[in-house]
LUMSE-884774 format. One line per 4 residues: number of its first residue (from 1); their letters; for each residue x, y, z of C-alpha. Coordinates in nm, 2 decimals, m for minus. Last residue first. Layout:
N
NUM) a) X/Y/Z ~ ... $
//
This chain:
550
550) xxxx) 2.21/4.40/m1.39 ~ 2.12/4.24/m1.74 ~ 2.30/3.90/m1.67 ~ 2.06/3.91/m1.33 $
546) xxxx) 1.77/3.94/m1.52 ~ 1.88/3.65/m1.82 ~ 2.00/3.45/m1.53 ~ 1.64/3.50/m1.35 $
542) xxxx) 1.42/3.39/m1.65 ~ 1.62/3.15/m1.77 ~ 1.63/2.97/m1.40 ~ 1.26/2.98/m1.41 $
538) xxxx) 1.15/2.83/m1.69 ~ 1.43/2.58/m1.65 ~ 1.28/2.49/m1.29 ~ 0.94/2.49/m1.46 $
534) xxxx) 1.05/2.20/m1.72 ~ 1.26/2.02/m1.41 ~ 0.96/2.03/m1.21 ~ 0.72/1.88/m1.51 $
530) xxxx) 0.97/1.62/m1.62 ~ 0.98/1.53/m1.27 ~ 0.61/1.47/m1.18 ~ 0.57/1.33/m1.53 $
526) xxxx) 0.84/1.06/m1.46 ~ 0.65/1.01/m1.13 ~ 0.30/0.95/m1.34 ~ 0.49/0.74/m1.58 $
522) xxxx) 0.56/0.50/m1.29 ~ 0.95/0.39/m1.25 ~ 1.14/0.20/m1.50 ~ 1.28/0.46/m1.72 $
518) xxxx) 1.34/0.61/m1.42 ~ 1.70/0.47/m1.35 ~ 1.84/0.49/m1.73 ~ 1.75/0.84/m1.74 $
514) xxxx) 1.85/0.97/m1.42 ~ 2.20/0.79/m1.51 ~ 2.16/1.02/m1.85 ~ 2.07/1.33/m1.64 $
510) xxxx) 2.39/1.30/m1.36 ~ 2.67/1.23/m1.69 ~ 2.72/1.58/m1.74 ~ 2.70/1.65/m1.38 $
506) xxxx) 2.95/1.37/m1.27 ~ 3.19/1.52/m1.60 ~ 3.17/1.85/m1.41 ~ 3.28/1.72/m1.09 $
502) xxxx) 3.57/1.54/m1.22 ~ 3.64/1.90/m1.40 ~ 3.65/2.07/m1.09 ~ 3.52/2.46/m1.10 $
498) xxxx) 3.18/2.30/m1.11 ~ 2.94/2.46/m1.40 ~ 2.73/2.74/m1.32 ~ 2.38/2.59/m1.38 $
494) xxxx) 2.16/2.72/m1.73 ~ 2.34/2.41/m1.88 ~ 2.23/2.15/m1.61 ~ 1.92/2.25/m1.69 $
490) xxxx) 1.94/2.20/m2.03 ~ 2.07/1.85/m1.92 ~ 1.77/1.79/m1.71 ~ 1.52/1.88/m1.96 $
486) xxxx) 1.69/1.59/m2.21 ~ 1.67/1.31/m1.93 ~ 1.27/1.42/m1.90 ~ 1.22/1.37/m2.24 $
482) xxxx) 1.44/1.08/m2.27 ~ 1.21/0.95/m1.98 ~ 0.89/1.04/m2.14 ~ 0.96/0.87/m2.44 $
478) xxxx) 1.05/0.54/m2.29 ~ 0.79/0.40/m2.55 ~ 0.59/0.16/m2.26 ~ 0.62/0.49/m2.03 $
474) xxxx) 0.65/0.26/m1.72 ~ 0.29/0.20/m1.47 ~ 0.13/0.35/m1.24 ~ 0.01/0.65/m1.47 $
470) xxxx) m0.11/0.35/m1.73 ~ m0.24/0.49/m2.06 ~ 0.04/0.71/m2.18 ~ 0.04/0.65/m2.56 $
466) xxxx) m0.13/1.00/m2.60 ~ m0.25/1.11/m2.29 ~ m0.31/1.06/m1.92 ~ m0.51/0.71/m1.85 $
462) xxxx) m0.50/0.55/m1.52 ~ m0.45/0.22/m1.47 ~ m0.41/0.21/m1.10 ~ m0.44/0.61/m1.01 $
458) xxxx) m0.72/0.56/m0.75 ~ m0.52/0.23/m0.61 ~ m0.29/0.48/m0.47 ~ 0.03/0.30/m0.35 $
454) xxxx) 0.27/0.34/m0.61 ~ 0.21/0.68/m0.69 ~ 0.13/0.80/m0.38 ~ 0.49/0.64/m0.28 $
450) xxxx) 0.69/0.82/m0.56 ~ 0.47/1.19/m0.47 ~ 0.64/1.13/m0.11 ~ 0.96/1.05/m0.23 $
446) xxxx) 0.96/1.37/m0.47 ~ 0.81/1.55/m0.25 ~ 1.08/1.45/0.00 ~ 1.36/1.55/m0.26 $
442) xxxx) 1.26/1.85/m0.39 ~ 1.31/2.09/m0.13 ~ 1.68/1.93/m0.08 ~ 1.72/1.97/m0.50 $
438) xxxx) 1.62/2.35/m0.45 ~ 1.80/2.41/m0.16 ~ 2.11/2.34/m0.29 ~ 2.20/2.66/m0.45 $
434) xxxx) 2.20/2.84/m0.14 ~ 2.53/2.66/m0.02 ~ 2.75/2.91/m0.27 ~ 2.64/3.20/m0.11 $
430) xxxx) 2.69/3.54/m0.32 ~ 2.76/3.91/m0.18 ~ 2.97/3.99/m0.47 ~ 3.24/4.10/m0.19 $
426) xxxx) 3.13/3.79/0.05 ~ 3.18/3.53/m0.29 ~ 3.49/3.68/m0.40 ~ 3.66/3.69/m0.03 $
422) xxxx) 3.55/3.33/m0.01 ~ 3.74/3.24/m0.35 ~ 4.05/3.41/m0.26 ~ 4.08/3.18/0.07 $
418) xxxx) 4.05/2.88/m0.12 ~ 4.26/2.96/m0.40 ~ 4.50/3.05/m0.11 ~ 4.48/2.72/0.05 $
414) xxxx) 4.42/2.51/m0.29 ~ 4.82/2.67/m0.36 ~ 4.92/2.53/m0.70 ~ 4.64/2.63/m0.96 $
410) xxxx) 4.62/2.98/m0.77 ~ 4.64/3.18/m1.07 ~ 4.49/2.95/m1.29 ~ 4.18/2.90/m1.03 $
406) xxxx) 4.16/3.26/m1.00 ~ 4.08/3.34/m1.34 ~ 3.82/3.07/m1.35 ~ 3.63/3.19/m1.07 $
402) xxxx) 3.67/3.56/m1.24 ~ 3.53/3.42/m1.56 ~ 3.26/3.20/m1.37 ~ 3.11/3.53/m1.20 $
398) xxxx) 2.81/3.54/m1.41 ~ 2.74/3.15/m1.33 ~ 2.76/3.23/m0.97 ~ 2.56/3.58/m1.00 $
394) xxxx) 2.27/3.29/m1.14 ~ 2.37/3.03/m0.87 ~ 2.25/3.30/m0.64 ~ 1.96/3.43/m0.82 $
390) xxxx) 1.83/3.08/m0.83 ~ 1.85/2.99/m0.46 ~ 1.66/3.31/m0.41 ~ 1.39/3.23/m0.65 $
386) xxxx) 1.39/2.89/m0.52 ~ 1.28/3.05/m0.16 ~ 1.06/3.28/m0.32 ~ 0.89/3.00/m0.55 $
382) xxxx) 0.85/2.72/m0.24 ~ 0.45/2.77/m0.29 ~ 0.43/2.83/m0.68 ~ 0.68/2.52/m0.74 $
378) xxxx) 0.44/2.31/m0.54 ~ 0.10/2.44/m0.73 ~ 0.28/2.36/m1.06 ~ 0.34/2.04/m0.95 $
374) xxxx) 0.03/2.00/m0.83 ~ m0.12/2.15/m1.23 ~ 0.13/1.86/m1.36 ~ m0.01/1.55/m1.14 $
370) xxxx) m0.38/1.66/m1.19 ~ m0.34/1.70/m1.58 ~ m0.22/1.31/m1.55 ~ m0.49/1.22/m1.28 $
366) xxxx) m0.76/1.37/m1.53 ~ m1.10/1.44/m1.46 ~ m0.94/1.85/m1.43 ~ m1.20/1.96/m1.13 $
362) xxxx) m1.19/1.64/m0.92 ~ m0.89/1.58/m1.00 ~ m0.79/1.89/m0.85 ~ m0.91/1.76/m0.53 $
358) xxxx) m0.80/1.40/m0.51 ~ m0.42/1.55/m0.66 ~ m0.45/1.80/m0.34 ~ m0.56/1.54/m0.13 $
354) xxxx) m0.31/1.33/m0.26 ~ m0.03/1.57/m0.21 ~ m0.21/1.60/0.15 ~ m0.18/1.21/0.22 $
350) xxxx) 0.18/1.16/0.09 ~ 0.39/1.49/0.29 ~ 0.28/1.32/0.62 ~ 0.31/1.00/0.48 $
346) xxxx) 0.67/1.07/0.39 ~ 0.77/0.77/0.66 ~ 0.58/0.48/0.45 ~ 0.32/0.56/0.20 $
342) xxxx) 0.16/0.24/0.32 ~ m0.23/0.24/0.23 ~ m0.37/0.03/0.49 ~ m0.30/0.29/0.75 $
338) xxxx) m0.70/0.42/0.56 ~ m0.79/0.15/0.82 ~ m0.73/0.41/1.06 ~ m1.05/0.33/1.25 $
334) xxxx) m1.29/0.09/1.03 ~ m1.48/0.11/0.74 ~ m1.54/0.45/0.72 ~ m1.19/0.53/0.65 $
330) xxxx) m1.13/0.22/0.41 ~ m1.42/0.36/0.23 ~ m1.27/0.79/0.19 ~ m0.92/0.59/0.11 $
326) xxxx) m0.98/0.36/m0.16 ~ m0.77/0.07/m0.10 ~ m0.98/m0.15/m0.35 ~ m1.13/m0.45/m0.27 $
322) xxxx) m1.24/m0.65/0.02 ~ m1.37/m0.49/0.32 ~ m1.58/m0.71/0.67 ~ m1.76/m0.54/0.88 $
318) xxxx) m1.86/m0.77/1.22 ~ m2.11/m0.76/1.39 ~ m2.18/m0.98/1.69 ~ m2.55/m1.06/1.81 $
314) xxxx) m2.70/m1.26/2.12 ~ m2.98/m1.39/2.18 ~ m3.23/m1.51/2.53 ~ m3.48/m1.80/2.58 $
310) xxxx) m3.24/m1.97/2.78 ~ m2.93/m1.72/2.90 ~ m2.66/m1.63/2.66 ~ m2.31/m1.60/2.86 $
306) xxxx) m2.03/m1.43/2.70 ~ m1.69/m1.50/2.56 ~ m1.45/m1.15/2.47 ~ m1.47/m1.15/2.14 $
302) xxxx) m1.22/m1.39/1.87 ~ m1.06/m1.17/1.55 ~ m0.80/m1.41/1.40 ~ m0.52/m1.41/1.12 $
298) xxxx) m0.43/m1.72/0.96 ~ m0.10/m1.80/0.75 ~ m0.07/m2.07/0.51 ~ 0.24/m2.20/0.31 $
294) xxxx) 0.35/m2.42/0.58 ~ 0.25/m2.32/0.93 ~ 0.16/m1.95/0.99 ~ m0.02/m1.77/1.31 $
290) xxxx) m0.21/m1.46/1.42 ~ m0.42/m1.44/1.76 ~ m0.61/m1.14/1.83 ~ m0.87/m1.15/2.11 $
286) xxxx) m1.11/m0.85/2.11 ~ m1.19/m0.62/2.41 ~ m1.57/m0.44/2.30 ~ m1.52/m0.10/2.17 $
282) xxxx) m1.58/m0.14/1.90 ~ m1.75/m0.44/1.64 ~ m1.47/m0.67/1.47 ~ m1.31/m0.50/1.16 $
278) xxxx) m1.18/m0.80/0.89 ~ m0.98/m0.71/0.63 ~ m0.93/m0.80/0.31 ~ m0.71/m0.61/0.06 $
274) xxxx) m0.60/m0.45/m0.25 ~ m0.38/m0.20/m0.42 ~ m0.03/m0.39/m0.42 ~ m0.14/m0.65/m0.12 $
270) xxxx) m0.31/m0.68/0.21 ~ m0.44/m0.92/0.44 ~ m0.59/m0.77/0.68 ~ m0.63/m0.72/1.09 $
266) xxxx) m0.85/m0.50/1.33 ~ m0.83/m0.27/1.63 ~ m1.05/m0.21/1.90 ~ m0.97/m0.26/2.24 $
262) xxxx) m0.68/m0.50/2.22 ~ m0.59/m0.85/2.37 ~ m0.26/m1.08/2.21 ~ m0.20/m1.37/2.09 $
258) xxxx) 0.12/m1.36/1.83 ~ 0.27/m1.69/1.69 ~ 0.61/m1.69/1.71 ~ 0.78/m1.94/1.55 $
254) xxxx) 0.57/m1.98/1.24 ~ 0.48/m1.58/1.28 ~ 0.84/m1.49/1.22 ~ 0.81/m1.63/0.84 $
250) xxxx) 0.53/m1.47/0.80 ~ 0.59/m1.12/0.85 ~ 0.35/m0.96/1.03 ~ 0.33/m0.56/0.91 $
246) xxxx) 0.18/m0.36/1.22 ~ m0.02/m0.04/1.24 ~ 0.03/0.10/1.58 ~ m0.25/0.28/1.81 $
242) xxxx) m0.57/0.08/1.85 ~ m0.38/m0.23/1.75 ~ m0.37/m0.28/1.34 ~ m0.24/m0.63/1.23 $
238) xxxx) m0.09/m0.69/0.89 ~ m0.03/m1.01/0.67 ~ 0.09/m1.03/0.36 ~ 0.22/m0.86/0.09 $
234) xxxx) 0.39/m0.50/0.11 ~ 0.44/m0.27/m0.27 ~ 0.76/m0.23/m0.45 ~ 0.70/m0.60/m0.61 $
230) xxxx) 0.37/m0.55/m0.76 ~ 0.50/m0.18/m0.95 ~ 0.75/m0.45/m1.14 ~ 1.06/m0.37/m1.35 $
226) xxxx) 1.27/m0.39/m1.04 ~ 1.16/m0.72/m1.00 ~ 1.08/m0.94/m0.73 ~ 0.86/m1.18/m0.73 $
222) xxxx) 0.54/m1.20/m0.54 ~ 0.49/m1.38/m0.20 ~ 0.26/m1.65/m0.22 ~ 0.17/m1.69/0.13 $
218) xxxx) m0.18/m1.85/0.10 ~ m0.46/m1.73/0.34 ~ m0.71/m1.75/0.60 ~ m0.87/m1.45/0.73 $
214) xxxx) m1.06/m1.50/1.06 ~ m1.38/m1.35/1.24 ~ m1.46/m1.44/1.59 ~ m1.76/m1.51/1.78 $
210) xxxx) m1.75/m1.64/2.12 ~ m1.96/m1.89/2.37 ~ m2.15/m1.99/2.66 ~ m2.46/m2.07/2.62 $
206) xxxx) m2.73/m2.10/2.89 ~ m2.93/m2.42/3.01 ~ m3.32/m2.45/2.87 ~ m3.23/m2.46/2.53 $
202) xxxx) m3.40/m2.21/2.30 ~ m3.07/m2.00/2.27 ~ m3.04/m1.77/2.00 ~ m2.67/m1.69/1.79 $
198) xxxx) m2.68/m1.41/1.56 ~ m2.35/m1.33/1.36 ~ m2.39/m1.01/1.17 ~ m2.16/m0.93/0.90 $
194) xxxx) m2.19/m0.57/0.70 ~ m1.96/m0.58/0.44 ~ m1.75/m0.30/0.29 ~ m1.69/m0.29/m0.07 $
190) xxxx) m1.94/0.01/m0.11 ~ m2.08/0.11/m0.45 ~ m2.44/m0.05/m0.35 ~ m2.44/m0.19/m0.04 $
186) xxxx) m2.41/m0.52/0.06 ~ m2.53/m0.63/0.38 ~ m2.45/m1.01/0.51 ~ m2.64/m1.22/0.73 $
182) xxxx) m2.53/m1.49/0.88 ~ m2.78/m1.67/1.15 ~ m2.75/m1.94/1.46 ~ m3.05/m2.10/1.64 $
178) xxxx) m2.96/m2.39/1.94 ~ m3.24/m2.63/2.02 ~ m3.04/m2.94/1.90 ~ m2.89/m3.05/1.56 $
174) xxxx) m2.84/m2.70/1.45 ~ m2.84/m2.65/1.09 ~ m2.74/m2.25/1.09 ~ m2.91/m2.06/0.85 $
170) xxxx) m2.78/m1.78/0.59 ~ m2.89/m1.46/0.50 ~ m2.81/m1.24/0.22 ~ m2.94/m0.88/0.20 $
166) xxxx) m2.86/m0.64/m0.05 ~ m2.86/m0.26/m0.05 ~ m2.90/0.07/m0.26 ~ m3.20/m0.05/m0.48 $
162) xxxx) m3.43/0.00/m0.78 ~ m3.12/m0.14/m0.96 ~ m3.16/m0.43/m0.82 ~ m2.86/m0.62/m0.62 $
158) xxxx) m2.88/m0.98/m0.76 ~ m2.88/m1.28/m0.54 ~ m2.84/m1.64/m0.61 ~ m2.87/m1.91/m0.43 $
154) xxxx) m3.22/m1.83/m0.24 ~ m3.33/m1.94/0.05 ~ m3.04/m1.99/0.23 ~ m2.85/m2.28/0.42 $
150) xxxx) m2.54/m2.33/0.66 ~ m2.38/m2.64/0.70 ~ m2.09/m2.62/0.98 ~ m1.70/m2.59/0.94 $
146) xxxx) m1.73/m2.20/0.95 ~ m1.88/m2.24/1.32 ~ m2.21/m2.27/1.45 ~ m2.17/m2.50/1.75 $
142) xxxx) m2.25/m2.82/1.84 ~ m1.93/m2.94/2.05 ~ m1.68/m2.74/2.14 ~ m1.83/m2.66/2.53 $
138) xxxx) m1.71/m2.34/2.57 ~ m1.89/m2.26/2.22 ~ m1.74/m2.12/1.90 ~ m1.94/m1.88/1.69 $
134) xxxx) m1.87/m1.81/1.33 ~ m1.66/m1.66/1.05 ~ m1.37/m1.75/0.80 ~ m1.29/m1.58/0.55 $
130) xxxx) m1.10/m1.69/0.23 ~ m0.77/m1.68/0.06 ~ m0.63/m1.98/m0.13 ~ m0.45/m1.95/m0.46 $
126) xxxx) m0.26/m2.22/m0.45 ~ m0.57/m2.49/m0.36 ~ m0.86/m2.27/m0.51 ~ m1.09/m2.09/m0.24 $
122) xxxx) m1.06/m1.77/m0.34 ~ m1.05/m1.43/m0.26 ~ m0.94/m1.13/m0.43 ~ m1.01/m1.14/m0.78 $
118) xxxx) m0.92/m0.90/m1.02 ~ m1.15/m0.84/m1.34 ~ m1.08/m1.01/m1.69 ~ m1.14/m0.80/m1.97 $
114) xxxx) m1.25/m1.00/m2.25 ~ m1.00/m0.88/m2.46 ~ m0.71/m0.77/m2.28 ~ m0.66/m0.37/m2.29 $
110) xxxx) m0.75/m0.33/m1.89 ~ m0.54/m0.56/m1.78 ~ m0.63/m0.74/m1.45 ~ m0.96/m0.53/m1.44 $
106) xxxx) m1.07/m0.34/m1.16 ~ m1.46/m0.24/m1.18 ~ m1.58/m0.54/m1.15 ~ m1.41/m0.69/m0.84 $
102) xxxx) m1.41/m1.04/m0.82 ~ m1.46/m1.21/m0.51 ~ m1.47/m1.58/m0.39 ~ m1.48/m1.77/m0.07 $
98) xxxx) m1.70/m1.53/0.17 ~ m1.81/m1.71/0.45 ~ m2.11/m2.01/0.54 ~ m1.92/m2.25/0.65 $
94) xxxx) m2.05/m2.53/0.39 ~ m2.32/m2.29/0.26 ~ m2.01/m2.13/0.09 ~ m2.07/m1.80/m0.04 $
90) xxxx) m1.95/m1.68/m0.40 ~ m1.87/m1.30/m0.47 ~ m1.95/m1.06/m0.78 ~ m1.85/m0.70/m0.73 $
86) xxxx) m1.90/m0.37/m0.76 ~ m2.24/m0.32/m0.90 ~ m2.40/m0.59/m0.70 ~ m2.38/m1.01/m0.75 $
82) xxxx) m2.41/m1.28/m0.48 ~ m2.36/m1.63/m0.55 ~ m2.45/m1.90/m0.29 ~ m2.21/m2.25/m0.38 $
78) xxxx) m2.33/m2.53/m0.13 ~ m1.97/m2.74/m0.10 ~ m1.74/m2.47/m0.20 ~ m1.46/m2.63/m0.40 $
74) xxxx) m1.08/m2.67/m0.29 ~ m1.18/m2.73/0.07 ~ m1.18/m2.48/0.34 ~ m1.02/m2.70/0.65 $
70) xxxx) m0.68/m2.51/0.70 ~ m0.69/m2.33/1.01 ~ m0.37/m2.29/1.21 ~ m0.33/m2.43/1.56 $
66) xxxx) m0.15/m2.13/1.83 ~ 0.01/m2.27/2.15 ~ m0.05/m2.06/2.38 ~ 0.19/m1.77/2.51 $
62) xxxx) 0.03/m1.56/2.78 ~ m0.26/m1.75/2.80 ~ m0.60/m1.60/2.82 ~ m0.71/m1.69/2.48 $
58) xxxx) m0.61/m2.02/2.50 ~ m0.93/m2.24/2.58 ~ m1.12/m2.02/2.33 ~ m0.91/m2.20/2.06 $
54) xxxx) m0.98/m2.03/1.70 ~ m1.08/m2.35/1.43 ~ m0.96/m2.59/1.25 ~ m0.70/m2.75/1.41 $
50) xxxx) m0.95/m2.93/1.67 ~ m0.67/m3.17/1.76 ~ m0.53/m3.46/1.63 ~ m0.27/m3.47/1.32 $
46) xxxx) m0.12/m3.15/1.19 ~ m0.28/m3.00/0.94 ~ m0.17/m3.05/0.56 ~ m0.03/m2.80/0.33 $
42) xxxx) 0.31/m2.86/0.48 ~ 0.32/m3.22/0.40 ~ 0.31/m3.46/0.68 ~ 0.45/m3.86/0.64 $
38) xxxx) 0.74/m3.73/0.80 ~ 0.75/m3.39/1.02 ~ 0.73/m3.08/0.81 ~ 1.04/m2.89/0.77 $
34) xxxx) 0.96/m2.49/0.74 ~ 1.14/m2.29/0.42 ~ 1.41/m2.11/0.51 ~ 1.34/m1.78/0.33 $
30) xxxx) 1.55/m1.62/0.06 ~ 1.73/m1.30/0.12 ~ 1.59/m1.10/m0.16 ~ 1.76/m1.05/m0.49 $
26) xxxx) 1.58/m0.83/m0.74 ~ 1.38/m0.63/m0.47 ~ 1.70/m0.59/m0.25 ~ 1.90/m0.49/m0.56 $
22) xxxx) 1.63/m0.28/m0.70 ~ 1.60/m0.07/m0.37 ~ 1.99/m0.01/m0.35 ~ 1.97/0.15/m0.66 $
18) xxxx) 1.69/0.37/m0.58 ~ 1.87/0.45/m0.25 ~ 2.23/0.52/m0.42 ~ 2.07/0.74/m0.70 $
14) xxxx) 1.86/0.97/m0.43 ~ 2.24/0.98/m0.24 ~ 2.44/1.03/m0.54 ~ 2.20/1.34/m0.59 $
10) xxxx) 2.27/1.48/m0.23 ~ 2.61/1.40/m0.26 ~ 2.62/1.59/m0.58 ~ 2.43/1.89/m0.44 $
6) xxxx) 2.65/1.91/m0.12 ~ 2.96/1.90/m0.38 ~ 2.81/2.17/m0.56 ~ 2.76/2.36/m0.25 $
2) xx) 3.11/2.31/m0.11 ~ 3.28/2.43/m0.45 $
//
């Protein structure tokens, strides 16, 4: 009796959290929304003030007072487009930065006719999320920022085919002796950038200045649904110290603005599947600052300010990733930027079930085949401990007679029934708690496998079979769901039944709640489970018909 009400609690608990998850998602706490002063909407900057731009003046105080960019304008003023095999991106000679990308390879919908591919940044009005790159100078005047007029030979580039890398460059239009460069590297199949800020000094006094890298960007945050794989996932803002990967939430950053000096590091914007980030060049001590006003946030990347004698220059690079979360990239883009992909607190069961899934696929080019030969591979490692588990609910089902015999006989007295029930267990040499194990094996795979799911851009839109064309997403047909509620009951069958009928009624019910809750989650989970439960039955017929033998 204990272990079946150790496994209900256990599966009350998995329904509870689930549950619990689509009412937060469905009805978030909504956010106080910031007053602006009169005459001052929220999408405008405050009045006076260089608000435009990362303040070197502040980078050493403990709590400055942080101004938030908002000076891209709706339409790029000098329009460079760039073009390779994974993307095609607009630059803006009027700063110079990355306004506009749409990946190629990642349609919105994949079915739509013409397919339409994602885009990351932008520089509409609602939609706004852009870079923003350049040098500052101590003296904040003349200086090659992203509010300055850059210029390029060409304005439009193509990557050839005859070639693994592009190069745009873009010059400065100093009004005085000062020299500044952009120049971005594209590579072929990479969506990492290569951004190197040059700055020469032909004066004859030295410069003294800093380059930063900064991602500006519209809150928008999505809404929540519990029908929607969007919604599950983080938006917004996140900040990566050397040692701790931070989610900013935006609403905290309008009061308190963070300023703060790391070794290393590096910030994003992230979303379901997709980001920007911006890495500045290791090991050098960089200046983050990260700040919201309105509907905007801003996240900044400033360097340590140096002197550039006459006659001398100075470089910064910079990489710079928008796309895809793909995990081999992000990890050779900058350090741990791989933390960019938020399995949560099961990533250490998350990254080497998608190794495994990475792997077989591989072999299998199919995530779907890849989900069920894991699965397979999971139930293979834990099968002597579930053997055991099984052998003891198996003598428990044989001994359901006797169980049943002494529950009439000791209807009245729970003491005695009780007492008898432990002698029959230690003479028949059964435990009643192994049967658990099983369910508690399976429960932080099964989290863990529900976050690669979600989070792993790799199996966006992936096809399996059949009607199943979207791992990521719901079976559009609910087929695998009834499938999958159908294996559970038979399993439920091949299970002693619990001596207390309000405990067999839960267990009757358990597979059609399962039902109703994951006919909502990813098909690729529903597969995970329809496949464990199809191998647990498998296995549980095999041992009940052994031990009904003995």
């Amino acid at each position: 009796m204990d272990n079946v009400r150790l496994i209900l609690w256990a599966t009350f608990g998995l329904v509870l959290w689930f549950t619990y998850r689509a009412w937060v998602l469905q009805y978030p706490p909504e956010a106080p929304l910031e007053q602006a002063p009169a005459g001052q909407t929220q999408d405008e900057p405050a009045p006076g003030g260089e608000v435009d731009l990362p303040q070197l003046d502040q980078l050493d105080q403990a709590a400055p007072q942080l101004t938030l960019p908002i000076s891209q304008s709706d339409e790029p003023g000098r329009p460079i487009r760039v073009r390779t095999d994974v993307f095609e991106a607009i630059i803006d000679g009027q700063g110079g930065d990355l306004v506009r990308v749409d990946l190629l390879d990642y349609p919105v919908d994949k079915n739509a006719e013409p397919l339409v591919p994602m885009r990351l940044l932008d520089f509409a009005g609602d939609d706004r999320w852009v870079y923003q790159t350049g040098l500052r100078s101590t003296a904040g005047e003349g200086e090659p920022n992203h509010l300055a007029t850059f210029s390029s030979t060409l304005s439009d580039y193509v990557l050839p085919d005859s070639a693994d890398e592009l190069t745009v460059s873009l010059d400065w239009q100093s009004p005085g002796p000062l020299r500044a460069r952009k120049v971005y590297t594209f590579r072929r199949g990479q969506y990492a950038v290569d951004l190197d800020l040059e700055i020469e000094n032909d004066s004859e006094a030295a410069w003294n200045g800093a380059a930063y890298a900064q991602i500006l960007r519209r809150h928008n945050p999505i809404g929540r649904s519990f029908t929607s794989v969007d919604s599950y996932s983080f938006t917004g803002p996140v900040l990566y110290d050397g040692d701790q990967f931070d989610k900013l939430d935006v609403d905290d950053l309008r009061t308190d603005p963070i300023n703060q000096s790391l070794a290393g590091g590096w910030h994003a914007s992230i979303q379901h599947h997709f980001l920007a980030a911006a890495v500045p060049p290791p090991p050098e001590e960089i200046h983050y600052q990260a700040s919201a006003r309105g509907a905007d946030y801003v996240l900044s990347a400033v360097t340590n300010v140096v002197e550039v004698p006459p006659g001398a220059s100075r470089n910064f690079d910079f990489t710079l990733f928008v796309g895809p979360k793909l995990q081999d990239q992000l990890a050779e883009a900058g350090p741990r930027l791989e933390l960019t992909v938020d399995y949560g607190i099961f990533t250490f069961l998350a990254l080497p079930l998608f190794w495994v899934l990475d792997k077989i696929f591989g072999f299998v080019g199919n995530w779907g085949w890849s989900i069920v030969i894991t699965t397979l591979l999971i139930k293979l490692a834990f099968y002597k401990l579930t053997e055991t588990s099984g052998r003891s609910m198996a003598k428990m089902r044989k001994l359901q007679p006797r169980m049943k015999a002494l529950q009439e006989t000791y209807k009245d007295n729970r003491e005695q029934l009780s007492r008898h029930m432990m002698e029959l267990y230690k003479k028949e040499k059964v435990n009643p708690a192994a049967g658990c194990l099983p369910i508690l094996i399976q429960m932080p795979f099964f989290f863990a496998f529900y976050w690669v799911l979600i989070e792993s851009v790799e199996l966006r839109q992936a096809p399996f079979m059949l009607w199943i064309d979207d791992l990521s997403s719901r079976d559009p047909y609910f087929v695998m769901p009834l499938l999958m509620g159908a294996a559970m009951l038979v399993q439920t069958r091949l299970n002693p039944a619990p001596p207390d009928p309000m405990q067999a009624r839960i267990m009757q019910i358990m597979p059609i709640v399962f039902t109703a809750f994951f006919a909502f989650f990813p098909a690729g989970l529903v597969l995970y489970w329809l496949t464990n439960t199809a191998l647990s039955i498998l296995q549980q017929w095999r041992i009940n018909k052994v031990i009904a033998a003995d």
